[in-house]
MIFIZA-959414 format. One record per residue: residue in one letter; x, y, z of N, C-alpha, C in turn. Coordinates in steps of 0.02 Angstrom, whole numbers, plus 50000, padded with zeros to 5 digits. Each point is the difference from the previous one (the first is absolute). Layout:
AXYZXYZXYZ;...
END
This chain:
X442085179246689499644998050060500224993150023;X500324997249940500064990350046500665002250037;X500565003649938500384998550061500195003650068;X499685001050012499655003950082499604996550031;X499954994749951499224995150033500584994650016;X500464998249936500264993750019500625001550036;X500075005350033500625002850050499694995550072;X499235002749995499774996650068499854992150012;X499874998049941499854993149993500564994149998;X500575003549989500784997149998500064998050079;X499985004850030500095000250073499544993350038;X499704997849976499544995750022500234993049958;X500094994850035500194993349961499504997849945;X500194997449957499944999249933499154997749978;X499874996550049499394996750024499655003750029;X499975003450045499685006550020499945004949961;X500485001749943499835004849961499684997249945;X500164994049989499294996449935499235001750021;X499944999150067499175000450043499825006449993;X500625006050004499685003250016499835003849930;X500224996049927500095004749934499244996650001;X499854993950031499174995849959499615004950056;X499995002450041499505003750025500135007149992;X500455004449970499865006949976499864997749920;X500064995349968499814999949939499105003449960;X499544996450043499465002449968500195006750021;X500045004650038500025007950006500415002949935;X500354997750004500865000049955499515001149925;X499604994749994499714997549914499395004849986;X499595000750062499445006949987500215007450000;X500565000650016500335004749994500265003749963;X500384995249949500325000149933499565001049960;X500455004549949499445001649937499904992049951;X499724998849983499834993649938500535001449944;X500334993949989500325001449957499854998449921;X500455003249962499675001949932500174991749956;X499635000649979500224992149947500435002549942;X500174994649970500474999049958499934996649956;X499795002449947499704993349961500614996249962;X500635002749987500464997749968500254992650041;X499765001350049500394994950052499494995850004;X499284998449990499624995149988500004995249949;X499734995050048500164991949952499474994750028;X499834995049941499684995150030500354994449983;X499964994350073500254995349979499534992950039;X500174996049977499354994450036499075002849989;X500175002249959499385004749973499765003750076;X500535004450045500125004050067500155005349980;X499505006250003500255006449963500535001150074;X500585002549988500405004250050500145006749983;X499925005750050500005006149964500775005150002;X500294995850034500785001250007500174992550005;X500914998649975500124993050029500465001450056;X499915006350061500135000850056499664995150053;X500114994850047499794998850049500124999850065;X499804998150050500104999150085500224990949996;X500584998950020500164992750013499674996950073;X500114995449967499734994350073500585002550051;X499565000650057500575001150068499715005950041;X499595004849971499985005750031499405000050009;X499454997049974499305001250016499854991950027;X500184997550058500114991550004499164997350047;X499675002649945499144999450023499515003450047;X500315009349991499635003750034499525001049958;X500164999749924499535002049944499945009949993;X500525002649998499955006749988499925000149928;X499834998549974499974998549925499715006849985;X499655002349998499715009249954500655003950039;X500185001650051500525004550013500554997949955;X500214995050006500534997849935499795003849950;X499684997249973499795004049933499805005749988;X500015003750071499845007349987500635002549989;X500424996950044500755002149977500395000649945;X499624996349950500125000149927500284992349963;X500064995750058500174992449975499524998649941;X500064996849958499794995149934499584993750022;X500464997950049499544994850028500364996550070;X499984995950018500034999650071500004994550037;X500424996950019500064994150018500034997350079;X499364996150023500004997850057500034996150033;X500664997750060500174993949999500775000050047;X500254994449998499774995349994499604996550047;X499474997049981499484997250062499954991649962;X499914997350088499844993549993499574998250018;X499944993849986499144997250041499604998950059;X500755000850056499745002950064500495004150006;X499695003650070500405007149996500684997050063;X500235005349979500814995450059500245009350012;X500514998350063500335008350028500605001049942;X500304993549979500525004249967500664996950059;X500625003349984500584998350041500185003150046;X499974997850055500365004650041500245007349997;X499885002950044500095010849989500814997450043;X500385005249970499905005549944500174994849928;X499745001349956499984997349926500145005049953;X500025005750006499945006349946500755002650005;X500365002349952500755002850036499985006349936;X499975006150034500525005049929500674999049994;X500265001249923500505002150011500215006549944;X500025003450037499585005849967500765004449930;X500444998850040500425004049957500254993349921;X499704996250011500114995049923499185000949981;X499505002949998499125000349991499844991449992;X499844998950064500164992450020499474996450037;X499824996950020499514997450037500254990750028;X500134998650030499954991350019499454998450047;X499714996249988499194998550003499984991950013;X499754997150085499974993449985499274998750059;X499505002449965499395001150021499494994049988;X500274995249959499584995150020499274998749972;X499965003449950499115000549994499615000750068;X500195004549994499365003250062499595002349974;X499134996750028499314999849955499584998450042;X499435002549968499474996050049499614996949989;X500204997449922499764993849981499575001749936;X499904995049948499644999949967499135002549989;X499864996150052499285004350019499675006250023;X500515002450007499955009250039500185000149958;X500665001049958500065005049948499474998249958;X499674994549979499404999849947499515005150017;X499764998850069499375004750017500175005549974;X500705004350031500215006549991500065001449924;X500114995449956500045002549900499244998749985;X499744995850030499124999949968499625007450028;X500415001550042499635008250032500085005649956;X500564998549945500375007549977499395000349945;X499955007249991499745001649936500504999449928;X499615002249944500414998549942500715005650006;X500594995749979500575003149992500255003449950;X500485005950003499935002349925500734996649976;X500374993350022500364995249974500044991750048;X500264998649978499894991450012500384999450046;X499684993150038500315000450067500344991349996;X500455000050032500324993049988499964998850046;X500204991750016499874997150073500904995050028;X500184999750009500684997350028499814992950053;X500094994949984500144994050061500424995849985;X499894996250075500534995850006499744997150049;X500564995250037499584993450046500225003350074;X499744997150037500045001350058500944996450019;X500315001450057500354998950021500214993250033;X499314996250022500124993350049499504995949934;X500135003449936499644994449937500744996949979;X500184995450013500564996749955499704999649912;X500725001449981499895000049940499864995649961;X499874992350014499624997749949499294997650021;X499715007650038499345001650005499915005649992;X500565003549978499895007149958499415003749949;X499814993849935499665002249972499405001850024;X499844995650066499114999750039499925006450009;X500615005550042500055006250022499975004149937;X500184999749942500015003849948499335001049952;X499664994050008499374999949973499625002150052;X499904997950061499775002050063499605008149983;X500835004749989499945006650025499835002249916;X499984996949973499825000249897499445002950001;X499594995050031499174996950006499695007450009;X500485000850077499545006850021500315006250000;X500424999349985499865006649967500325004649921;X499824992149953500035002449936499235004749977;X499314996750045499385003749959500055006050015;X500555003750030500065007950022500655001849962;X500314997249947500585002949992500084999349935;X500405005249972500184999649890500534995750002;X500344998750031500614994649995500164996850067;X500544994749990500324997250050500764996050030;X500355004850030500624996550003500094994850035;X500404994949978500144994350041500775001450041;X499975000950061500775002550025500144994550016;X500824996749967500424994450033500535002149992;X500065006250013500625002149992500215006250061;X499674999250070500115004150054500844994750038;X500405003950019500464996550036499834999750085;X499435003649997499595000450087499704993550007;X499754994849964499754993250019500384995349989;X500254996150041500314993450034500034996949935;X500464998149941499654995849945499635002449941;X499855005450007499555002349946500295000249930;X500525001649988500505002049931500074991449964;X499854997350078499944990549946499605000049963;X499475003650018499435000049922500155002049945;X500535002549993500115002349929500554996749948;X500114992950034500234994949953499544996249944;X500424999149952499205001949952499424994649986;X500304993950035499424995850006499445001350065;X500185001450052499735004850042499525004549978;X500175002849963499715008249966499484997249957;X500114996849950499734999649975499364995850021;X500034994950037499384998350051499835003750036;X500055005550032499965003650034499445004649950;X500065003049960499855006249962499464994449955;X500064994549972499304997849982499384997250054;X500384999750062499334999750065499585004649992;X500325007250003499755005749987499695002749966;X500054997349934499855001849939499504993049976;X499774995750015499214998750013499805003550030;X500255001350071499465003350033499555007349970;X500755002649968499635006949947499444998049941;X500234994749972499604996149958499404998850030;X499894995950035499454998650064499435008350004;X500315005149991499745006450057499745002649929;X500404999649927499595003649962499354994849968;X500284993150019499354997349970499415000950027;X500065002150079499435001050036499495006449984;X500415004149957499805006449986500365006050006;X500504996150057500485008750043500485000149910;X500335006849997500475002449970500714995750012;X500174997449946500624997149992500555003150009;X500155000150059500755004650040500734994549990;X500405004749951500654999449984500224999050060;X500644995549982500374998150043500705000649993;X500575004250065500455001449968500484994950065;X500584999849989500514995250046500615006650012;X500135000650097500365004550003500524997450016;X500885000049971500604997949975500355002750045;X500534997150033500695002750037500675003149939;X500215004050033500325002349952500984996950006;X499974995550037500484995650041500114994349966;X499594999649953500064995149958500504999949946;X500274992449961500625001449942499425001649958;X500505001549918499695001049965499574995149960;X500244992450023499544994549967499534998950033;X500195000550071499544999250042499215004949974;X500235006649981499285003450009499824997749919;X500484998849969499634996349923499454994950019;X500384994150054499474996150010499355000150057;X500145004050031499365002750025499735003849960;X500065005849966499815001749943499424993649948;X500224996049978499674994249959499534996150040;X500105001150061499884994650060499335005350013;X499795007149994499575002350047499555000849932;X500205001149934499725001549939499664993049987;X500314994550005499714991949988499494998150025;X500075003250092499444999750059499285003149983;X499965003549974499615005249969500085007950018;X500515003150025500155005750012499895004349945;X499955006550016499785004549935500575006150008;X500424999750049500295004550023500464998450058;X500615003650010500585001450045500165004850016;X499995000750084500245005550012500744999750037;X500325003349963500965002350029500015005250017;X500165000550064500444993350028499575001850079;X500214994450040499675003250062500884999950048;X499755000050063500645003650021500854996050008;X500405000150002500644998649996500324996650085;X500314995449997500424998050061500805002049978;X500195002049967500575004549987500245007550029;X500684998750022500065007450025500335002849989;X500224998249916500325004449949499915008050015;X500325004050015500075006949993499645003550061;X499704994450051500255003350046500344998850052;X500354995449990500624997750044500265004150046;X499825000850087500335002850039499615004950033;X499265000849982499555000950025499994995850075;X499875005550044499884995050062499214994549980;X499595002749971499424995749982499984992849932;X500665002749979500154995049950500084993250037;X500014998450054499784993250014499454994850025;X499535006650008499394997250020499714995249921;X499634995050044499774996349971499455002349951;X499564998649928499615000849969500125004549931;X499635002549979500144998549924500145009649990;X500485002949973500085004349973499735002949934;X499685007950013499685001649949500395007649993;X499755003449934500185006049962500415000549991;X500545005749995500585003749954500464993449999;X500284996650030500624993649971499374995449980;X499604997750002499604997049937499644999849952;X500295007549969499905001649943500234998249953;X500784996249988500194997449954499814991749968;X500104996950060500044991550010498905001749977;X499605004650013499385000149983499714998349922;X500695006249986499605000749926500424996249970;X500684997550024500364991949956499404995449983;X499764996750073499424996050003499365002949934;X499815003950012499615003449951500134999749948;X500725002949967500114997949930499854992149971;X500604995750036500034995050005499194996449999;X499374999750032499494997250002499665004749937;X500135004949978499585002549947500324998749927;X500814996950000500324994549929499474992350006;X499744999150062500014993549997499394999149985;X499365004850048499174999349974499675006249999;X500515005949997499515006649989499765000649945;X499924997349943499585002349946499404995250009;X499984995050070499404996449980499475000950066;X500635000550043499495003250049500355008750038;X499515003950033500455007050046500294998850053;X500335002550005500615000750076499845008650014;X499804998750069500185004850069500704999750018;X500085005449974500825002850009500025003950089;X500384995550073500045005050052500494997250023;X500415005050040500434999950027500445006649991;X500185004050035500725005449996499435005449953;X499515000550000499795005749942499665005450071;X500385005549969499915006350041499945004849943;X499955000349958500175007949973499834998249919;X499725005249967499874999149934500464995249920;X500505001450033500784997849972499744992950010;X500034997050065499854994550011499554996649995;X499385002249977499544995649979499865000249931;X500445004449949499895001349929500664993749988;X500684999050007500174994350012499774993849998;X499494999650094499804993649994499414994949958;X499625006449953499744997849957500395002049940;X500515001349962500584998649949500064991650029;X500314998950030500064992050018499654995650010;X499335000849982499434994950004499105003750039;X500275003850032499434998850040499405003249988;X499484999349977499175004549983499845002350067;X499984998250064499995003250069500364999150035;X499875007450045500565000250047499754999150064;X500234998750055499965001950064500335001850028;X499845005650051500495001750095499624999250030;X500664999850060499824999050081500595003950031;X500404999249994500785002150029500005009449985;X499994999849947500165006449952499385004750046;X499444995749982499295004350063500295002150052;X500194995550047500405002550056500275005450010;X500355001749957500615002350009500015007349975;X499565000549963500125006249942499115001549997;X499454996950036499315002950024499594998949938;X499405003250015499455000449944500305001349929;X500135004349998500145006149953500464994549957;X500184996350001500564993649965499484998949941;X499584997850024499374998449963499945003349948;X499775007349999499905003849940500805000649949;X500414999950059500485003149948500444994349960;X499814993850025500334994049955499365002949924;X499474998450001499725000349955500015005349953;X500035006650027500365005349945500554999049998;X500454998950011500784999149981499854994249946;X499774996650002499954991649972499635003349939;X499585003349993499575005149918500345002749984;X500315003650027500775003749989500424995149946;X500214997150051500564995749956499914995849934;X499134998050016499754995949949499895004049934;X499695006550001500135005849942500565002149976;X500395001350032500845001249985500274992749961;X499834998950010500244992549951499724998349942;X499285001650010499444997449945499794995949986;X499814998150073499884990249984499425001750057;X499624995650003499414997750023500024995250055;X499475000250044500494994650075500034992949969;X499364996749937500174994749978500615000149961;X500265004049965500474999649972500605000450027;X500035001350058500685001150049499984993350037;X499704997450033499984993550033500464991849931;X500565003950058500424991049988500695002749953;X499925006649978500405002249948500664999850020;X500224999150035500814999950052500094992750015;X499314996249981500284994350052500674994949974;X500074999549962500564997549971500645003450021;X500015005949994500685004350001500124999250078;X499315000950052500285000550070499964991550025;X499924994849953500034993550022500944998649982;X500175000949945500675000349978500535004150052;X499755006250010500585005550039500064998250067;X499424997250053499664999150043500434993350037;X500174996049940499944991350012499334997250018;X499465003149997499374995549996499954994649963;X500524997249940499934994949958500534997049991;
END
């Protein structure tokens, strides 16, 4: 059925067919049968039961709050974002580009949101979820960056008492400056602003929401060592790799290969899970890494946790290959995890050495 659905939705620019997947979605999610759990694929971490480590990345739900249709779809958990502390349009249309014959996406959208305070109302509305919902920010666009942190705690404040975790994004190539935050004296001021403020929210009574830092995958390999140390020092509990790429490795010659903004899926699948290995030699046994980028298919996400990662996310792979991605990463991924005889804790990181060495991640 998608691809008959996404025959018609192709035809329509990239941006028009995002609008029109968030408004057939609730039909789309009551529709569908419920999907079956998995208990092999459950895990807790941050004392956060997750009931798959399948998720929805920041980018696709950018503060409508579809949050239960997600999860009817069979996501683990679900990430919404990125939003800032006021709401802004985002960059100039058109911003969205396919490129469909590399399973591709270039994306220079800008955080488009409507701000911190609407999406709060909209997560204090949801009923209980049957997985955890994460929250994604970052600063507004006309915040210079060494008034960055105000915007990061800003959008912390409100809407950590609605959320199981929280990413700190300084790693979008869509904001003017933003990737400067992730030098590691930067970062690391940056990520302890934040982290009172979490401090601050559980002393008051709210639930002490983890905090994770989301990483460019553009980075050398010392570089993400020392952001790595730099987001773990700050008080980070977590990293997520990679977010999207200014590289146009492999697809060179694409008429769209020159638009501006950050490239996602099938060619950043490799330079993803380098990053991934690489940050899970340096602090995956002390804190988890969100393994995303290039993961479409069962193969690919049994991989990107061999190289570090306890969760996964898409966005790209969604696109491209529909609902149904959803279920079948996760049986393929039980699949593979029984055929082996290892356990998802026991599979997480087990490659990372071999694909940091073969890779050049080190």
């Amino acid at each position: 059925m998608y691809r008959l659905t996404r025959a018609f939705l192709f035809l329509l620019s990239a941006e028009a067919a995002h609008s029109g997947v968030i408004a057939l979605l609730w039909a789309w999610a009551r529709a569908a049968p419920r999907p079956r759990a998995r208990k092999v694929l459950a895990q807790t971490l941050w004392g956060v039961r997750f009931p798959n480590p399948l998720g929805l990345a920041a980018g696709m739900d950018k503060g409508e709050v579809l949050v239960p249709a997600w999860f009817r779809l069979g996501f683990g958990f679900v990430e919404v974002g990125t939003i800032t502390p006021r709401p802004q349009p985002g960059n100039p249309r058109p911003r969205l580009f396919r490129l469909a014959q590399h399973g591709a996406i270039v994306n220079r959208m800008g955080f488009n949101n409507p701000g911190a305070a609407v999406v709060a109302r909209r997560l204090s509305r949801l009923p209980r979820q049957p997985g955890p919902i994460g929250v994604n920010v970052g600063r507004n666009k006309d915040t210079p960056n060494d008034r960055a942190a105000e915007d990061y705690v800003a959008a912390f404040r409100a809407l950590a008492p609605h959320a199981d975790y929280a990413a700190i994004n300084v790693s979008s190539p869509n904001t003017p400056g933003l990737r400067a935050l992730q030098s590691e004296g930067e970062l690391r001021a940056l990520v302890e602003a934040v982290a009172r403020a979490r401090d601050e929210l559980h002393r008051s009574g709210g639930r002490r929401v983890p905090l994770l830092v989301k990483v460019s995958p553009d980075e050398s390999p010392e570089h993400l060592d020392a952001i790595a140390d730099a987001a773990v020092a700050g008080g980070a509990e977590g990293l997520i790799a990679t977010n999207t790429t200014l590289s146009r490795d492999g697809v060179s010659g694409h008429p769209r290969a020159a638009e501006e903004g950050g490239l996602s899926g099938r060619p950043l699948r490799q330079p993803a899970e380098r990053a991934c290995a690489r940050l899970f030699l340096r602090v995956g046994h002390r804190v988890p890494i969100v393994g995303v980028g290039g993961i479409a298919t069962a193969e690919d996400a049994y991989r990107r946790i061999r190289a570090g990662a306890s969760l996964l996310q898409i966005y790209t792979g969604f696109v491209y290959r529909g609902p149904s991605v959803v279920s079948e990463i996760q049986d393929g991924l039980a699949r593979l995890l029984e055929s082996d005889g290892l356990t998802l804790a026991q599979a997480i990181g087990i490659d990372a050495s071999r694909i940091a060495q073969e890779r050049g991640a080190s």
